[in-house]
C-alpha positions as CSV (number, residue, x, y, z in Angstrom):
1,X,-16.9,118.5,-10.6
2,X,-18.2,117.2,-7.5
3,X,-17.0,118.2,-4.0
4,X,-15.5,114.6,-3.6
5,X,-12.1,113.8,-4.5
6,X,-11.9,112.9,-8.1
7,X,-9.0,111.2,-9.7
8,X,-8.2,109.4,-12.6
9,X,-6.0,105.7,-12.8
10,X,-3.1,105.7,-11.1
11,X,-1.4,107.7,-7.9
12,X,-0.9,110.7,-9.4
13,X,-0.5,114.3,-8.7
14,X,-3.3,116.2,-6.2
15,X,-4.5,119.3,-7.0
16,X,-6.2,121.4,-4.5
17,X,-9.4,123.4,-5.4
18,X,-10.3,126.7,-2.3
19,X,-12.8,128.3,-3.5
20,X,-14.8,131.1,-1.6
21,X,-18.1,131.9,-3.5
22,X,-21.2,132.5,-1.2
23,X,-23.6,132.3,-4.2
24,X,-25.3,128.9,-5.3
25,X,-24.8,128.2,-8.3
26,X,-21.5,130.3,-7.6
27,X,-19.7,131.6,-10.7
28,X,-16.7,131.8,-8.5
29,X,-17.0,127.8,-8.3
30,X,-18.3,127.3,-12.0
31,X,-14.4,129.2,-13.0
32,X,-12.4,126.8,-10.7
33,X,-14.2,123.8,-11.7
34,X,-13.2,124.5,-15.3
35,X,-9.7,125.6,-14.3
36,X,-9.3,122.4,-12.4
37,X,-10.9,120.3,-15.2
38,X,-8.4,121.6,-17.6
39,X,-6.0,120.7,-15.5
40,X,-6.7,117.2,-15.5
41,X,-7.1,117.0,-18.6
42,X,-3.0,118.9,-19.6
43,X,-1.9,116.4,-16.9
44,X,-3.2,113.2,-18.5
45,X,-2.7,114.2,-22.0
46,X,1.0,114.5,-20.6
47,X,0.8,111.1,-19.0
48,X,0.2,112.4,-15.4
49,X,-3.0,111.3,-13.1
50,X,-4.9,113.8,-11.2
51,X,-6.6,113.7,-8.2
52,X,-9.1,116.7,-7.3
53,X,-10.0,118.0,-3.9
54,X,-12.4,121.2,-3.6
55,X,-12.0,122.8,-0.3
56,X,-15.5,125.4,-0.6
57,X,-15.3,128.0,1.9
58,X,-18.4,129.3,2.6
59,X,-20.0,126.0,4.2
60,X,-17.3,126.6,7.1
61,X,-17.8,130.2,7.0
62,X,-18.6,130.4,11.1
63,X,-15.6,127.4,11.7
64,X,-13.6,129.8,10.0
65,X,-14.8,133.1,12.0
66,X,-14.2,131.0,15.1
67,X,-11.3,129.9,14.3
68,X,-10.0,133.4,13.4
69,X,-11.5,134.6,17.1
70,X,-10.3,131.9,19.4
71,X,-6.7,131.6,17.3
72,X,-7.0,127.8,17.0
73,X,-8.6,126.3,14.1
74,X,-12.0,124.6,14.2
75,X,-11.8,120.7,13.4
76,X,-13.5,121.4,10.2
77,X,-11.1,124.1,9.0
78,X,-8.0,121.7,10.2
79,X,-9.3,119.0,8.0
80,X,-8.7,121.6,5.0
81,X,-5.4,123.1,6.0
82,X,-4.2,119.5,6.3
83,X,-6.0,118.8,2.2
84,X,-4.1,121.9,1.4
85,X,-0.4,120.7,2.8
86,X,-0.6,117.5,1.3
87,X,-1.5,118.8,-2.4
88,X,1.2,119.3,-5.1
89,X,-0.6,122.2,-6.9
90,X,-3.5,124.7,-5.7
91,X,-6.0,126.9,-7.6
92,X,-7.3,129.6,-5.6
93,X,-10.7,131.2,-6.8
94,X,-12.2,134.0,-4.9
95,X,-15.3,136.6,-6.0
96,X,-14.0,140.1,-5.7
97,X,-16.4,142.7,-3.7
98,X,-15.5,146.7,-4.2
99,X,-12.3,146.0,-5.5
100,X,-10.8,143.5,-2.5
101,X,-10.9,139.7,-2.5
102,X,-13.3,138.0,-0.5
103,X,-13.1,138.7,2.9
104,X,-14.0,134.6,3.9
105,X,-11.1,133.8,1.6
106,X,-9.0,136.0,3.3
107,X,-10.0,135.1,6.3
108,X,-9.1,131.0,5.8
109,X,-5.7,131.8,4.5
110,X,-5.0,134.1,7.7
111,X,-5.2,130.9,9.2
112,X,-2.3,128.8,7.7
113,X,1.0,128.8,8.7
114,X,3.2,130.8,6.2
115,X,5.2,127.5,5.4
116,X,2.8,125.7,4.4
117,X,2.6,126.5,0.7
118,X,6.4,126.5,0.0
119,X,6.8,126.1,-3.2
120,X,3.1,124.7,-4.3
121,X,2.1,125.7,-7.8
122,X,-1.1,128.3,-7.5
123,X,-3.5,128.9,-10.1
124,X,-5.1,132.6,-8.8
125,X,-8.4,133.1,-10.3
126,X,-11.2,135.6,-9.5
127,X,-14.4,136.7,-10.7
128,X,-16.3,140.0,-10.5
129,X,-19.3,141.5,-11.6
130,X,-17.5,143.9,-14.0
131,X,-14.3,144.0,-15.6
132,X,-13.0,146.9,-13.7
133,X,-11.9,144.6,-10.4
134,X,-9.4,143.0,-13.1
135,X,-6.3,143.7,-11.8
136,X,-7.4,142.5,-8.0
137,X,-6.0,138.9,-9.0
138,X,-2.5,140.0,-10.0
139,X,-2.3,143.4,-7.1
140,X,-4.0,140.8,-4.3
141,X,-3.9,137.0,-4.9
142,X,-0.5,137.2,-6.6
143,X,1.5,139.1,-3.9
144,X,-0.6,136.8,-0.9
145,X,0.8,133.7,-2.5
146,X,4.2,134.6,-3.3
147,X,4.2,136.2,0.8
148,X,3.3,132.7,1.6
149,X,6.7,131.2,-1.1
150,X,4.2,129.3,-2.8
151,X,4.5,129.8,-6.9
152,X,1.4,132.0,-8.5
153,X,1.7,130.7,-12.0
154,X,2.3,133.4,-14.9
155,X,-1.1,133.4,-16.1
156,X,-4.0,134.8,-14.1
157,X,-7.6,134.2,-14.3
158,X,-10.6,136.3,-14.2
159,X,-14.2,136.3,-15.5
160,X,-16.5,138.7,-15.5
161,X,-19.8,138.3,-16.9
162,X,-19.2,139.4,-20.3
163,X,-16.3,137.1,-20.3
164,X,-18.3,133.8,-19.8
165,X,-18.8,133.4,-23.6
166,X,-15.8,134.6,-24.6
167,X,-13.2,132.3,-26.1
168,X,-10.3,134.3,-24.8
169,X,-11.3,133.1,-21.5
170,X,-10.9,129.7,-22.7
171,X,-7.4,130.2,-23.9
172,X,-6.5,131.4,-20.9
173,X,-7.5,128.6,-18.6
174,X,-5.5,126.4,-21.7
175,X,-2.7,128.3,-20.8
176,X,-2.8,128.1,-17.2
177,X,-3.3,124.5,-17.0
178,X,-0.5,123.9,-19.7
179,X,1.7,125.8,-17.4
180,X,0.5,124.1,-14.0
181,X,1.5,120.5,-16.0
182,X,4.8,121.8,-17.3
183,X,5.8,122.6,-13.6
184,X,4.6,119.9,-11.6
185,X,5.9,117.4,-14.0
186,X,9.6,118.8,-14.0
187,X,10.1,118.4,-10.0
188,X,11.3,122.0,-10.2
189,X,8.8,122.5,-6.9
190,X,9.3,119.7,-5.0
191,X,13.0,120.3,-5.3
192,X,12.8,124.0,-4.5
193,X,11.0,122.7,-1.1
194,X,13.4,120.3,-0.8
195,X,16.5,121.9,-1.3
196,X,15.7,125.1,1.0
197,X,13.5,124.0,3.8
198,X,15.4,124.4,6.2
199,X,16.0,127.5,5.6
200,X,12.9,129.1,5.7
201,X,11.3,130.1,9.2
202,X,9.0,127.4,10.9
203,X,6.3,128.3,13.0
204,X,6.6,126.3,16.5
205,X,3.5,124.1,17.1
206,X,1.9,125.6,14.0
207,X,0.0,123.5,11.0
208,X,2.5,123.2,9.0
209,X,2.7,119.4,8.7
210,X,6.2,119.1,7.5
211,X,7.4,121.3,10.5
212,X,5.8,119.9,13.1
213,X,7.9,120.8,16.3
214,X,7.0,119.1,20.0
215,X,8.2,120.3,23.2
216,X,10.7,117.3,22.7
217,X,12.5,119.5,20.2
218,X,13.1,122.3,22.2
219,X,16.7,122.7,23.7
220,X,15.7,124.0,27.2
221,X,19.7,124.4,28.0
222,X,20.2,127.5,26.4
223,X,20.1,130.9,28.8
224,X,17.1,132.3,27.1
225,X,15.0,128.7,28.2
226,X,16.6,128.3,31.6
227,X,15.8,132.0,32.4
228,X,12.2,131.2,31.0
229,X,11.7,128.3,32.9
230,X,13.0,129.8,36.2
231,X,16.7,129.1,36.2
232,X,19.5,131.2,36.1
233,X,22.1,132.2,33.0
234,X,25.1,130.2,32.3
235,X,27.0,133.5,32.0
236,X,29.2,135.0,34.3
């Protein structure tokens, strides 16, 4: 799968590919290409369109480091936060070094808003160069994703390299793309954000898209804004 957007007839959903592997060819992309491929495949067989976007990581490594230094993000790393916001479903595939997640994935997703996922099917996948780093998807991607109210999807994903020619691995992408379809195509998500948005907390002038806020939306008559901005408090 190329790094261009690739769709199939029709609008469709998108699907959002982040993936963080430094190597070239990168095992951690080979996994997320097939998880995403899969994925388009469930969605059509169901009668959905797909559109692909792969956000890779390691091209915007020093955007990202800058980014992370100067606490505003680089136009390159904007440009994926925004792909991010506007997909309906995300897989997230990261190599795992002594027993951690990548520290340029972690590093990208310190630099979203915490809204910004709400209720966005994940795919977590990782891969590793032994079967011992496992459990990192479900003990590290899955609890970053649900802090961040998107939805990890039951079934994680992780390859070492004895796994490659396995079957089992291929049942398990099956399985994680049938589940990706079944949930985008009920609404369930969409809803969810829906529904409870505004009762999650927004992050003022953050990147976000949906909760964009302006300094024409804050209420500078309360006492906490007059005393800011010089005045006095209303209260006796």
């Amino acid at each position: 799968m190329n790094d261009a957007t690739r769709g199939t007839a029709g609008s469709g959903l998108s699907i959002a590919v982040i993936t963080a592997g430094v190597s070239d060819p990168s095992s951690t992309r080979l996994l997320a290409d097939r998880i995403a491929q899969k994925s388009v495949d469930a969605l059509r067989a169901s009668g959905t369109s797909a559109t692909v976007s792969v956000i890779d990581l390691a091209p915007m490594a020093v955007e990202i480091a800058q980014s992370i230094v100067s606490g505003v993000p680089h136009a390159k790393v904007q440009a994926a936060i925004e792909r991010l916001a506007a997909a309906d479903a995300i897989i997230a595939s990261t190599p795992v070094y002594k027993a951690a997640i990548s520290g340029l994935f972690k590093s990208f997703v310190d630099l979203i808003d915490n809204d910004l996922l709400v209720a966005k099917p994940v795919i977590v996948a990782a891969t590793g160069g032994t079967a011992r780093h496992a459990m990192v998807v479900d003990d590290h991607l899955r609890p970053l994703f649900a802090f961040l109210r998107a939805i990890p999807l039951p079934t994680s994903l992780y390859a070492a390299p004895e796994d490659w020619g396995s079957p089992e691995l291929g049942r398990r992408i099956t399985r994680a793309a049938n589940e990706l379809t079944m949930l985008v195509r009920s609404g369930a998500p969409q809803q969810i954000a829906d529904d409870n948005w505004t009762g999650y907390q927004h992050q003022f002038a953050g990147n976000a898209t949906r909760a964009d806020r302006s300094v024409d939306d804050v209420d500078f008559s309360t006492d906490l804004m007059r005393l800011a901005t010089g005045g006095t408090s209303a209260a006796k």
